[in-house]
Each structure stands twice: as C-alpha cells, then as structure tokens.
C-alpha positions as CSV (number, residue, x, y, z in Angstrom):
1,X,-45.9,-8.6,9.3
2,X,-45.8,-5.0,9.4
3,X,-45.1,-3.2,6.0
4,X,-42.0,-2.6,5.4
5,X,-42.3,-0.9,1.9
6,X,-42.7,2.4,2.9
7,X,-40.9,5.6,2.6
8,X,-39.4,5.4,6.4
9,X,-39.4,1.9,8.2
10,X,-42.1,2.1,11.1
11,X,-40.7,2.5,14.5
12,X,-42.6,-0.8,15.6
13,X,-40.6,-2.6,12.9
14,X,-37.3,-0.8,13.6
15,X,-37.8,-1.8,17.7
16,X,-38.4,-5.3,16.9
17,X,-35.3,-5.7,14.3
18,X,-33.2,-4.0,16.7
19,X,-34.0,-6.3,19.9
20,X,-33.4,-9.3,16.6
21,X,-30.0,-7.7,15.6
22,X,-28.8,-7.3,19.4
23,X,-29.4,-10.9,20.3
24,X,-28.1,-12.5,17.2
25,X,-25.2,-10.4,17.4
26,X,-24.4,-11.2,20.7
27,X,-25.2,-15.2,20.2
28,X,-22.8,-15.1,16.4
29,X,-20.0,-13.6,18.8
30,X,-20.4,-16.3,21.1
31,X,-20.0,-18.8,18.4
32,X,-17.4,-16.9,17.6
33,X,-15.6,-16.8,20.8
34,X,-15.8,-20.6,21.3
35,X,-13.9,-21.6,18.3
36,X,-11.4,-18.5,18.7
37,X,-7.8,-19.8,19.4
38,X,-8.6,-23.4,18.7
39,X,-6.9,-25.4,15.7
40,X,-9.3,-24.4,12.7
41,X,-9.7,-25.4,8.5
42,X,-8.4,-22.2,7.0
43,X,-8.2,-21.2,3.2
44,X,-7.6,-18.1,1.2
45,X,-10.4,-16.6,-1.0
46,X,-9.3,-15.1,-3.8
47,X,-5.7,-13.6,-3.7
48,X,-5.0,-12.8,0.0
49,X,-8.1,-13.0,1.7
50,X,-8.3,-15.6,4.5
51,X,-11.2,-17.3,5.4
52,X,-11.9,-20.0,8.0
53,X,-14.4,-22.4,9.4
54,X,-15.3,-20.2,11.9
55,X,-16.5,-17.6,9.7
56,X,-18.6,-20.2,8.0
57,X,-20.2,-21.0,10.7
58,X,-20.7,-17.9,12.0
59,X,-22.1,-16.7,8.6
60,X,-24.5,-19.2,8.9
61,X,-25.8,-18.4,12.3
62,X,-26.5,-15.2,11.2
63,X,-28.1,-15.9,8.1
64,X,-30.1,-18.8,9.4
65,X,-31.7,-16.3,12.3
66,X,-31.7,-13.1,10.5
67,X,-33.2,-14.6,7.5
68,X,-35.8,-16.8,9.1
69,X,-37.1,-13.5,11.2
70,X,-37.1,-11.0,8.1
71,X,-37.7,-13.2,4.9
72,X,-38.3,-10.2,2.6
73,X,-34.7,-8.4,3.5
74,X,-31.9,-8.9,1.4
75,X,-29.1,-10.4,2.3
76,X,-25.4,-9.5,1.5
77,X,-22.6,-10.8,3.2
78,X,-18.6,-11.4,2.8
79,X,-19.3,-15.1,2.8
80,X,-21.8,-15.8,1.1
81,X,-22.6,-15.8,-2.2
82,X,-24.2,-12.4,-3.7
83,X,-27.7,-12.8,-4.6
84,X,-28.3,-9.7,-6.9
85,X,-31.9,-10.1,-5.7
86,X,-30.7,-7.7,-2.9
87,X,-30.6,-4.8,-5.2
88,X,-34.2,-4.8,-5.4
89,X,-34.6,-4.6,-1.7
90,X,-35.9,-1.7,0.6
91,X,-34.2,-3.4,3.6
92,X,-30.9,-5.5,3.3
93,X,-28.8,-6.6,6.1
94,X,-24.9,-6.5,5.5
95,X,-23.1,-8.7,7.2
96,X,-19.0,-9.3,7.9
97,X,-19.2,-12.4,10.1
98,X,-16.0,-12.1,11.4
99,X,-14.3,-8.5,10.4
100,X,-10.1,-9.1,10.9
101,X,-10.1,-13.1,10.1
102,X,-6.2,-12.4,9.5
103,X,-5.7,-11.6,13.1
104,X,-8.6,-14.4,14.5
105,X,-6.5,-17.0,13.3
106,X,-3.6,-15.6,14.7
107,X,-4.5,-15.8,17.8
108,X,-4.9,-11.3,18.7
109,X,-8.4,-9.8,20.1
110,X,-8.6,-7.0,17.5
111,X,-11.6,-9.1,15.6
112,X,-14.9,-8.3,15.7
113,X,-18.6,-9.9,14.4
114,X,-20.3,-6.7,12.5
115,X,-23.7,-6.4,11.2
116,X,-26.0,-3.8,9.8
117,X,-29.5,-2.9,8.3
118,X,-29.5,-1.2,5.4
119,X,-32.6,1.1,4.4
120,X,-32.1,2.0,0.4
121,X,-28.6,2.8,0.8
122,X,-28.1,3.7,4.1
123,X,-27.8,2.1,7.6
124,X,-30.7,2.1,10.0
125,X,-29.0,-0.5,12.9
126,X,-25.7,-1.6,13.3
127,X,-24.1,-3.7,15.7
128,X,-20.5,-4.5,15.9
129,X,-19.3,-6.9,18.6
130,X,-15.5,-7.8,19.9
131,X,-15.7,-10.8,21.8
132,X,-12.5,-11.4,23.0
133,X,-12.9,-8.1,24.8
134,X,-16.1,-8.0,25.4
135,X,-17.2,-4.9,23.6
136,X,-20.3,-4.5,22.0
137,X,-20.9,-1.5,20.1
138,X,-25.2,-0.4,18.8
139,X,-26.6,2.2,17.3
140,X,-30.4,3.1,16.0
141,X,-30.6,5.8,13.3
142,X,-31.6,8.9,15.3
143,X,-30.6,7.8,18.5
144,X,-27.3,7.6,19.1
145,X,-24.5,5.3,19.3
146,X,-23.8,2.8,22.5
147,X,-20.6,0.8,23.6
148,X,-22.2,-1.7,26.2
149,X,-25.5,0.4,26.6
150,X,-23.2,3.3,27.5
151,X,-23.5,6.1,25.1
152,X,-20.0,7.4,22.9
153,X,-19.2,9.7,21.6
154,X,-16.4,11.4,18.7
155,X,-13.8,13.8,20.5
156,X,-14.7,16.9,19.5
157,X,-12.3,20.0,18.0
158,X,-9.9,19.9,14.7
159,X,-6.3,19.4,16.5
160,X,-4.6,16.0,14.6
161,X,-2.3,14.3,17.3
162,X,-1.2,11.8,15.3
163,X,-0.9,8.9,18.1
164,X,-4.6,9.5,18.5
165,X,-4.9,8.1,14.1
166,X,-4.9,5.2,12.3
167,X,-5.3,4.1,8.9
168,X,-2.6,3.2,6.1
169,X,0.4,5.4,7.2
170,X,1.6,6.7,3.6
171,X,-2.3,8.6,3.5
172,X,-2.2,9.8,7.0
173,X,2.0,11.5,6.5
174,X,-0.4,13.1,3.5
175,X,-2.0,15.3,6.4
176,X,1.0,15.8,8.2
177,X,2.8,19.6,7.9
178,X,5.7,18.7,9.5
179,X,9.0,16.6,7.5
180,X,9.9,14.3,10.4
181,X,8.4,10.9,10.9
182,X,4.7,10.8,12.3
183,X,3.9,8.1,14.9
184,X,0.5,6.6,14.5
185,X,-1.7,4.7,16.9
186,X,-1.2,0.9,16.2
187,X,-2.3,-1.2,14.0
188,X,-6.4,-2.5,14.8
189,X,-6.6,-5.3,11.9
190,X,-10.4,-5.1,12.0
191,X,-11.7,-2.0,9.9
192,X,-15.1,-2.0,11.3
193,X,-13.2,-1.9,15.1
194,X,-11.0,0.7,14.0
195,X,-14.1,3.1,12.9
196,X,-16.1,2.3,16.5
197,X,-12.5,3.4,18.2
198,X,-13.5,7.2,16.7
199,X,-17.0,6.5,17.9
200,X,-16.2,5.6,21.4
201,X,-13.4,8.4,21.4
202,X,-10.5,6.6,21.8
203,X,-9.1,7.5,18.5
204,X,-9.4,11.0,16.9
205,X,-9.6,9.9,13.6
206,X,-9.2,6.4,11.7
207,X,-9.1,6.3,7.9
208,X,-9.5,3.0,5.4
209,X,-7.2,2.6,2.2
210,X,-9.1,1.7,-1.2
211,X,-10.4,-1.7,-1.4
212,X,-12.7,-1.7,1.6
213,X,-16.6,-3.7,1.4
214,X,-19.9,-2.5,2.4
215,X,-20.2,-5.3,4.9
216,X,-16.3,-3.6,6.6
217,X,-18.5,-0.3,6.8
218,X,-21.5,-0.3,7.3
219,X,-22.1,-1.2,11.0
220,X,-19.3,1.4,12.1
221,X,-20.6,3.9,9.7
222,X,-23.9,4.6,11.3
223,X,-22.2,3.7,15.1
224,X,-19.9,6.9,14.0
225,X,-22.5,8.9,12.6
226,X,-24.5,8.4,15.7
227,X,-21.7,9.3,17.6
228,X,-21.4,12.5,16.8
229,X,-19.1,11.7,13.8
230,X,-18.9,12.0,9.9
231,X,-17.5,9.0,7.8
232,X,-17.2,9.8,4.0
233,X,-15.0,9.5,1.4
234,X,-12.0,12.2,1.2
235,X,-14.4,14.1,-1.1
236,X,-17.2,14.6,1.8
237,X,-19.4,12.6,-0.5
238,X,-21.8,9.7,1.8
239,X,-21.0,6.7,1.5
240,X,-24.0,4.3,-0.1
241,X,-24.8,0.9,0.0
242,X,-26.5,-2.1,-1.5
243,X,-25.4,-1.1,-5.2
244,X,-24.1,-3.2,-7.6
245,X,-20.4,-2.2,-6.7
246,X,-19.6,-2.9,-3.5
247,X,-16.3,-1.7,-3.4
248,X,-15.1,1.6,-1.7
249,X,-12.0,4.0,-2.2
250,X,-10.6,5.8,0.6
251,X,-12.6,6.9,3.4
252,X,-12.3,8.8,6.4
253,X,-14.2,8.7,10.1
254,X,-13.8,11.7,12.9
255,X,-15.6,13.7,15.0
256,X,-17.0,16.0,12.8
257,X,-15.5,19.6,13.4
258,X,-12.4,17.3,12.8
259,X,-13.8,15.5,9.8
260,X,-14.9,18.6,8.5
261,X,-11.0,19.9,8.3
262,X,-9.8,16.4,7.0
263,X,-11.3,16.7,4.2
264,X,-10.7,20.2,3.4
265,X,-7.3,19.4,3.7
266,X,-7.3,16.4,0.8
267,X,-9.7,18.9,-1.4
268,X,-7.0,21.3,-1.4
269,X,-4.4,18.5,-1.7
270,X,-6.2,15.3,-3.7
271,X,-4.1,11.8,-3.8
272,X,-2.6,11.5,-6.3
C-alpha cells in the first residue's frame, strides 16, 4: 500500500480512494433507495434523534467496504460507535449514512447518504448522494465540485434575496434590514443537502443552527468549497474535523463574495 503518512496524501492514493468513495457511495444509496418508503424498525437515539434499520444497514455497507479497502483510516460515523483511535489518524473517513432520517421515514426525498475523507482536519473527498432524486454530488480537493459529473458552482455577488436562503429562520431575520416578515426558501431536512444546494447554485446561501456533527458537514463542506464557496462559522473561522469534539455551533455556506459580507454582518452584529 502506498504511504499514506505523509505531509500531502499522494495523488495515486487520492485517485484510487476517490474511484472507492464514488462506487460505494453510489451502491450505500442504492441500499438505501430499496428500503426507502417500505415499513421499517425505527427508534430514537438519545432525546430526539431517530434512527432506523435502514441507516444500520447502510452504515454497515459502508464501513464493511470502506474499511476493508483502507484498514489504517479512521473511522467516524453517526452510527457507530466512536473509536477514539480515530484521533490518531492522518486519514479518517466521516460518515452520515443517511443525513435527514426524520424525513426518510416519512416518506419526502430531501434525504441524502454523505461521506467524506478527512486529511488532519480537513476534507480531501466528499461525496453526497440523494437517491430519491438521483443526485449525486463529488468533489476532489483542488479540483472542483460535481453534481452528476457536471461541474457547480456558488452564485456569485453579495445581494441576499431571502427566497434564495435557508437555515433556522430566527438567525436568518438576524441579517434582514427590513421590519416585515422575510420569506425563506423551504425547509431541506437534510443539512448536508441543504449545503450542496449553495454549491450547485440553487440556493444563495444556507446556514446550520448550533448542534450540527462533523459527519452533517463534512462532505458538503469541501463540495462548497470546491464550488467556489466558503463554509465557516459566523466568525470566518474553518471549520475542523476529527477532534475530540465533534459538535459545531452555527455555521454558514455561500458563494464567497456573499459569504464574505455574511459574516461581516454577524461580526458587527454577534448572536446574542
């Protein structure tokens, strides 16, 4: 096996996990697919967070092909257990087998399977696939960001037309100047969807409320940062991952002339 130590991952080793990632991707969403709208075990984890047997199984599929392929990766993933072994990793993949379970189970298409390789503390590939509509979203560090092998990209300038946002709507009236009610683009339950919808353009900017995972982000981080985009926190600070918290606080994704005034605005005006 090629090293995998080194300061920069070799570009034979990158080509090879990409090609892995892609077709894994592609066969979890499958999985996926097959069980979606179909009478399932389903359980919350924790306080509010569903899980089902489909995610299980699609966790599994993932682990079982990504792991067998890269056995000295980390591994870190919203259902599975965390194996602090990661944190001494150069390469870990983050995985959210399926990213909007909520709205799986109930039957809508905004769902997605969402995957990424994480150098140190950044992502190197991501792949982030909707199944129900046939979207499948990939980006290499360095170059660029695809939506079905057709490159995206962020809408450029620093105009906010509010129909064109989403995110929790008591942050977003936060950037608004004017008193009446702002309309925002509907609701996408999956996060990581949400994000690629700034990459691909058809959003301007989406933003996520405290309490999001590395394995909601990671994927649509670098597919938005290869898109011509920025995703940070309000602050402008990058986002890392594989720490030992893997919680974030607020964050926001746009095209980055737009990104750039976003977060000029919430330095001038922090939340509270």
């Amino acid at each position: 096996m090629a090293d995998v130590s080194a300061d920069a991952m070799p570009d034979d080793v990158l080509t090879r996990d990409a090609a892995l990632l892609a077709d894994t991707v592609r066969e979890a969403g499958a999985l996926a697919l097959s069980l979606f709208r179909t009478e399932l075990k389903n359980w919350t984890k924790g306080t509010s967070s569903p899980v089902s047997e489909a995610d299980i199984a699609v966790n599994d599929l993932l682990e079982n092909r990504l792991r067998a392929a890269t056995p000295d990766y980390g591994w870190l993933s919203e259902e599975s257990a965390d194996d602090e072994q990661r944190l001494g990793k150069h390469l870990v993949w983050i995985v959210d087998p399926i990213d909007g379970t909520r709205g799986y189970l109930a039957g809508r298409e905004d769902w997605c399977v969402s995957v990424a390789l994480v150098e140190d503390t950044s992502p190197v590939l991501a792949a982030v696939f909707a199944p129900a509509s046939d979207e499948f979203f990939f980006a290499v560090r360095g170059q660029g960001a695809a939506l079905n092998n057709v490159p995206v990209y962020a809408t450029a300038g620093t105009e906010l037309d509010f129909s064109r946002v989403a995110g929790p709507k008591p942050l977003v009236e936060r950037l608004s100047q004017a008193s009446g009610e702002i309309i925002l683009h509907p609701r996408i339950g999956s996060l990581a969807l949400r994000l690629c919808r700034v990459a691909q353009g058809s959003l301007d900017a989406a933003f996520a409320g405290g309490q999001s995972r590395d394995w909601d982000l990671a994927a649509a981080n670098l597919i938005v940062q290869e898109a011509n985009g920025n995703m940070t926190a309000l602050s402008g600070d990058a986002i890392s991952y594989n720490q030992q918290e893997v919680t974030h606080g607020v964050l926001v994704a746009a095209g980055r002339d737009r990104h750039a005034r976003i977060v000029e605005h919430f330095r001038n005006r922090p939340l509270p």
